[in-house]
N, C-alpha and C positions, 0 to 999 in steps of 0.2 A: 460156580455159576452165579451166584448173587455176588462175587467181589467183580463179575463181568458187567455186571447188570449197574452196582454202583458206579464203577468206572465210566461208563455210557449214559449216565447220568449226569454224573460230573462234566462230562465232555458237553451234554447239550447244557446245561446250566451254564457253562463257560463261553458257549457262542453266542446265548442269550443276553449274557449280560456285554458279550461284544458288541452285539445287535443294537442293543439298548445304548451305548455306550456312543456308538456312531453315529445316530438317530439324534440323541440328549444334547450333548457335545461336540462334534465337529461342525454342526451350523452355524454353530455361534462363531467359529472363529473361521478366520481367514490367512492364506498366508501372502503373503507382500514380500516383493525385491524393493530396491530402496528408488529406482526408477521409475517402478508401477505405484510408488507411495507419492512420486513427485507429480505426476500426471494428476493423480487423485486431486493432493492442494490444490496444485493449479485449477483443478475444476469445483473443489470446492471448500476453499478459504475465504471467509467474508471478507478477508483485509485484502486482500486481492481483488476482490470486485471493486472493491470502494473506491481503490486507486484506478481500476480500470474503468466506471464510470465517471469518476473527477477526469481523466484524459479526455474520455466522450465528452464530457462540459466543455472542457477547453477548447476541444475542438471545433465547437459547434459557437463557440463564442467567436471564434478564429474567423469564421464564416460570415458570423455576423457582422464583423467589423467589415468585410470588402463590400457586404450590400449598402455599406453606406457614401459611395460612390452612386449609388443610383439617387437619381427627383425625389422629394415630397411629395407625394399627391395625393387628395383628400378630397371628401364630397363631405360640403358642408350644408344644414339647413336649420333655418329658423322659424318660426309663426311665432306672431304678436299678437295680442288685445289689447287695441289702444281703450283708454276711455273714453275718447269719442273721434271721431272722423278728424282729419288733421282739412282745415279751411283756411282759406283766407280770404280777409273783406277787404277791397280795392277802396272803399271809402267807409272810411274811419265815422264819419258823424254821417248816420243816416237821414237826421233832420235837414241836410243840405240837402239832399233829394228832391225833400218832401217840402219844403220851403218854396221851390220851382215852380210856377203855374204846369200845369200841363196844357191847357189850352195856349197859352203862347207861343209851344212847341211844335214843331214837325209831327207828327205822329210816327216816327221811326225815332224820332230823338228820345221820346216820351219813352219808348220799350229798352233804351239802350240805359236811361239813366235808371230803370226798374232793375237793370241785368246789373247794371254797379252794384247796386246796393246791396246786392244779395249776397251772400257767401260762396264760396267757391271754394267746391271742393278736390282736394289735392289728393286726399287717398281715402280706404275706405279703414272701417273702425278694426277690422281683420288683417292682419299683413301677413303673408308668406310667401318666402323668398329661400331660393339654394343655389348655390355654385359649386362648379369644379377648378378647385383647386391645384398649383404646382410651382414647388419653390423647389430650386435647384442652382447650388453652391458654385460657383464657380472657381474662387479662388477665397483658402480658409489659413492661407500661411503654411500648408502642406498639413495640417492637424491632421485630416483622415487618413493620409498617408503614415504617416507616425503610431496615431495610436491601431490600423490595420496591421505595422509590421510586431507593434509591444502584443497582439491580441495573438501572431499566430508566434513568436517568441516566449509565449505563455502557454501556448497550446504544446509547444515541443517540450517545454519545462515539465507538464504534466505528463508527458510519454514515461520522459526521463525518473518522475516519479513512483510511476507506475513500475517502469523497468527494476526502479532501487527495490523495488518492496517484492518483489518478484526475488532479486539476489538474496535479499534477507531473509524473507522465508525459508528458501531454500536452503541455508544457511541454518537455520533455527529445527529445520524437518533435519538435515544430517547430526546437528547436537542429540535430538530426542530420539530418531532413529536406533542411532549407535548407543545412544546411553542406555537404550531398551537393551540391545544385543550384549552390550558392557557389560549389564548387572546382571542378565541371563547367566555369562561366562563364570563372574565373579561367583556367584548361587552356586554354579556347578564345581567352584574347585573349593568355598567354603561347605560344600556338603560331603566333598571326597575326605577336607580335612576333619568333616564329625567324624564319618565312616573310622578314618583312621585312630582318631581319638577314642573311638569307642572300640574298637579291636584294643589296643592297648592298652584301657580300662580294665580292658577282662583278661587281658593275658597277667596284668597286674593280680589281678584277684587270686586267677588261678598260681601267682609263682606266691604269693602271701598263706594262702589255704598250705603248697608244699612246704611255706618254710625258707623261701630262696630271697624274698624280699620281706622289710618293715613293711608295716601301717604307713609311715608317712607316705610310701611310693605308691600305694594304693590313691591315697588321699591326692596326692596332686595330680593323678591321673583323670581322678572322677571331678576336679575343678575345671583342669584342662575342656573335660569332655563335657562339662554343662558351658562354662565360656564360650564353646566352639557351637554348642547348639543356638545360645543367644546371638552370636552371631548369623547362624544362618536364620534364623527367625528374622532378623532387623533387613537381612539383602533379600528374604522374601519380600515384606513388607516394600524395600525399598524398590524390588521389580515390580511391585501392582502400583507404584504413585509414576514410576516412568511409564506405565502402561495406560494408566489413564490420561496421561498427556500428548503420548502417541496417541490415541486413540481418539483425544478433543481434536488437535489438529489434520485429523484425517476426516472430521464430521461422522466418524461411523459411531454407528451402534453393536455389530461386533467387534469380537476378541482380535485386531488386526495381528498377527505373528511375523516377526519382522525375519524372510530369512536371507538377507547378504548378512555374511560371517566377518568377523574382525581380523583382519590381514593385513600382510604389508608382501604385494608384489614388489620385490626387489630386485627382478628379471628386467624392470619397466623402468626406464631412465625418465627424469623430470627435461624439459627443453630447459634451457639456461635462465640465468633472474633476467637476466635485460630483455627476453624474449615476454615474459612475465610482467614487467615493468610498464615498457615502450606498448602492452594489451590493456595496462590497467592506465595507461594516460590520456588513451587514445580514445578509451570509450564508457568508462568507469560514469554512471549517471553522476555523482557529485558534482564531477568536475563538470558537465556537458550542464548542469544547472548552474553553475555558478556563471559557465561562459554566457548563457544563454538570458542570466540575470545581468551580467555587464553590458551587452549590447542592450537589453532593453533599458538599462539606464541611460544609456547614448538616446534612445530613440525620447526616452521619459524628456532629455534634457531638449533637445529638438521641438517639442511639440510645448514645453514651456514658452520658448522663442516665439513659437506660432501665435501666441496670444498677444505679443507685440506689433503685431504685421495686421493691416486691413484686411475686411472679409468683405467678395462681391458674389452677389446671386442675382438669379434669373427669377423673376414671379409672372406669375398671372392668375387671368380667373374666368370662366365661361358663369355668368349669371343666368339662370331660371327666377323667369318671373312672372307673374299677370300682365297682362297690357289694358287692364280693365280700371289702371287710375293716372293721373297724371303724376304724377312722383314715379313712376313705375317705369311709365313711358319716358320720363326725362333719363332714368340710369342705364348706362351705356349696357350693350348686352356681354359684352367682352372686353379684355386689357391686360397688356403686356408690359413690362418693366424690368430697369436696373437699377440694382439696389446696391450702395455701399455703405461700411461701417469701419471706423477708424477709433478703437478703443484709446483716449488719453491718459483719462485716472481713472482707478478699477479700487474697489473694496476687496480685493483676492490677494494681493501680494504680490505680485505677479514676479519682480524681481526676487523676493527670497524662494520664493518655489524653482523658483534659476538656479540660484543659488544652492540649495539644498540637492537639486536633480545630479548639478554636478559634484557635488559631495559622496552623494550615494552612489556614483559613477568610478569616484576614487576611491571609496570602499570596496565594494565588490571588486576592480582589480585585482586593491593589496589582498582581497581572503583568497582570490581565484591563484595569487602569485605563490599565498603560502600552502594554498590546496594540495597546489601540486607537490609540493614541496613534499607537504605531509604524506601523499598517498603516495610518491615514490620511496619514501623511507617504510611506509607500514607494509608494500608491497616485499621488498626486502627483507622487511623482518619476519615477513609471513612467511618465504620460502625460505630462511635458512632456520627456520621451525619446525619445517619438513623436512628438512635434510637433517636438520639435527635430532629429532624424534626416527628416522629410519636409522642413524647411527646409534642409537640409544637401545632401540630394538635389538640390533643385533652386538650387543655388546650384553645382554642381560641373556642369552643362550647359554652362554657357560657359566652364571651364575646360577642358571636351573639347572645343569648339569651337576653343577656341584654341591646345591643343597639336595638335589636326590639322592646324590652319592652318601653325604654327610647324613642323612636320615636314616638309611638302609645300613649306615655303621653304626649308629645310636642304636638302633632296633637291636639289632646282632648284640651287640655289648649290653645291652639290658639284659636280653633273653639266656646271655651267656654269667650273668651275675655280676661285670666290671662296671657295669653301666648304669645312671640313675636317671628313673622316670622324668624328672625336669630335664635333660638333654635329649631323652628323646621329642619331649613337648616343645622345647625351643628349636630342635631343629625340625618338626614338623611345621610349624610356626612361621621358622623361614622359608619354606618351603613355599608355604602358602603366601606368603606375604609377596615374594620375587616372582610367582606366578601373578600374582591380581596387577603388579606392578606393571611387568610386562603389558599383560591386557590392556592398562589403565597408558599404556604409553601408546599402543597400539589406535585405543581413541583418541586420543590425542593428535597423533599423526593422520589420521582419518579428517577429524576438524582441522584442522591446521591446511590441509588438502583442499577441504570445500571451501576454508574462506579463502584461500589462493586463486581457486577457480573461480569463486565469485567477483573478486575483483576484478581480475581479467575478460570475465564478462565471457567463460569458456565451462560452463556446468557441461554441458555434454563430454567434453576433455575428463570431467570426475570420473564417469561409467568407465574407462578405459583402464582404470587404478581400481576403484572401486566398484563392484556390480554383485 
């Protein structure tokens, strides 16, 4: 009755701390496919935003350049304080006046030569005056045409931007992804090789205590098996630093668990390189920046020209004003006009800025001519990276076949007295070594995959190999 009563005891203490255990620990972590991880970035990678409001700029600049096709118009206004009333005296020496009889005179002549003499005022010591303004371009040698097409050529430049940093990323999330899952892998077959290092350790001991083996074979047993533990200590260590890089670029604050497994579907045929190629020429941002840099050099070199060519505009102006002085009343209430401008000699340069537009015209070409150049050769050598890493895969199968083989005879031949502890160490060794390889080719093929898709501007195409 009381070993019933322990056992029932045991048993709730054992769901208690399951209890605990699921409560403590599974909130903290999360698990993640490699698709639900890219959604994530996408929604929250600062470097993404960045590029994606630098596009909104551009774009918004793009816009501003066509409103400048529309008039000037402006309401302008002034007030003055004169220091004193603006006058004028119609006779200069007042003692001519005053020299005059006035009895001599008419008595209407008498008040007119008083009205000479007096000052006459033109305005008052206060002035306030506004108009409405509008000046409107008519002909500027095509400038706003030119720099409206360089403004929305700069706005597609920055999609284009935006789109590269998008491919990179992505690009950057399947390196740290899979090297998460990599070193997961790697941990788990460096810990099958302690397991087995340490089994061996003791079988050693026990055939030394019978008598069947030396000391040394003891001893290099128990090296093997501390070697084999520092190893796995270093691919723990080295799964919590890819875990916290996984983990920076996903912005979380839990344990993210990455679960797509390292594979190679090789049921799944790749479409051909030139299928690959003719995707990555066609849309690949580098190249659509660089194009997009050439034309606006064309337009740059254009709108240079334009500084050569007369400028004719439309002006006028609706005047607000007092009628309460005579300067006031003399200025028209309104007025209409054409304007031209013929720049001869300029402080700008104008011819080497010519000069230089088409120079950077012939540059961007030649990068744009070797671009391509480049990214059809990088695109090639990405895919036969992938086809060479799926052949490399499966050419390491019967190299795992055969160091199991080789181990499980080492083992037997020890156990059996023909056999010494260093053979079986080295062939567990190998074991271990042509399994991490494998894995390690496996990511490899995996990368090799994403930047392929990347180029091609085909990430959704990855899920279909990889998920």
């Amino acid at each position: 009755m009381k070993k019933i009563f322990v056992i029932v005891v045991s048993c709730m203490i054992d769901v208690f701390a399951q209890n605990i255990s699921t409560h403590l620990v599974v909130p903290n972590q999360e698990d993640i496919s490699i698709a639900q991880a890219w959604k994530r970035v996408l929604s929250n990678h600062e470097g993404i935003k960045s590029e994606e409001f630098g596009a909104q700029s551009a774009a918004k600049l793009a816009l501003a350049s066509k409103l400048s096709f529309l008039p000037n118009i402006d309401v302008s206004a002034f007030y003055v304080h004169l220091d004193s009333p603006i006058q004028i005296n119609l006779m200069q020496d007042k003692n001519m006046s005053n020299s005059i009889p006035l009895g001599l005179l008419p008595p209407q002549m008498g008040g007119f030569l008083q009205t000479l003499g007096s000052p006459i005022a033109l305005s008052k010591q206060d002035v306030i005056m506004g108009a409405f303004n509008i000046i409107y371009p008519l002909y500027v040698g095509g400038a706003r045409i030119y720099a409206s097409k360089i403004a929305s050529l700069q706005a597609k430049d920055a999609a284009e931007a935006f789109k590269l940093k998008k491919l990179a990323t992505f690009e950057e999330l399947v390196r740290i992804y899979y090297g998460v899952v990599l070193n997961q892998e790697v941990l788990k077959v460096l810990e099958g090789i302690e397991k087995g290092h340490y089994a061996h350790y003791q079988n050693a001991i026990k055939m030394q205590k019978a008598g069947q083996v030396a000391r040394i074979e003891v001893l290099n047993a128990q090296v093997a098996y501390d070697r084999a533990k520092n190893k796995t200590k270093k691919a723990k260590d080295t799964l919590e630093i890819s875990k916290l890089a996984f983990n920076t670029i996903l912005s979380s604050q839990k344990d993210m668990i990455p679960i797509s497994g390292l594979f190679i579907d090789t049921s799944k045929s790749l479409p051909s390189m030139q299928f690959f190629v003719d995707e990555t020429l066609a849309s690949y941002p580098v190249l659509k920046t660089l194009h997009y840099q050439s034309l606006s050099a064309k337009e740059a070199k254009k709108l240079q020209i334009s500084k050569f060519l007369p400028q004719v505009g439309l002006f006028g102006s609706y005047i607000f004003k007092d009628q309460n002085s005579i300067i006031n009343k003399m200025i028209p209430t309104w007025y209409v006009g054409v304007g031209a401008r013929l720049p001869l000699i300029t402080p700008e340069g104008r011819i080497q800025k010519y000069q230089a537009a088409r120079l950077t015209e012939f540059r961007l070409n030649a990068l744009n001519t070797q671009a391509i150049k480049d990214m059809k050769l990088l695109t090639e050598k990405t895919y036969k990276q992938v086809v060479s890493a799926i052949r490399e895969y499966q050419s390491l199968d019967s190299s795992i076949e055969l160091a199991g083989e080789n181990l499980k005879l080492q083992e037997q031949a020890f156990a059996q007295g023909v056999g010494t502890s260093t053979q079986v160490i080295d062939a567990r060794n190998g074991l271990a070594s042509v399994l991490i390889e494998q894995k390690s080719v496996i990511y490899k093929y995996i990368v090799f995959l994403a930047n392929l898709m990347a180029l091609s501007n085909h990430v959704d195409m990855f899920y279909e190999y990889q998920n």
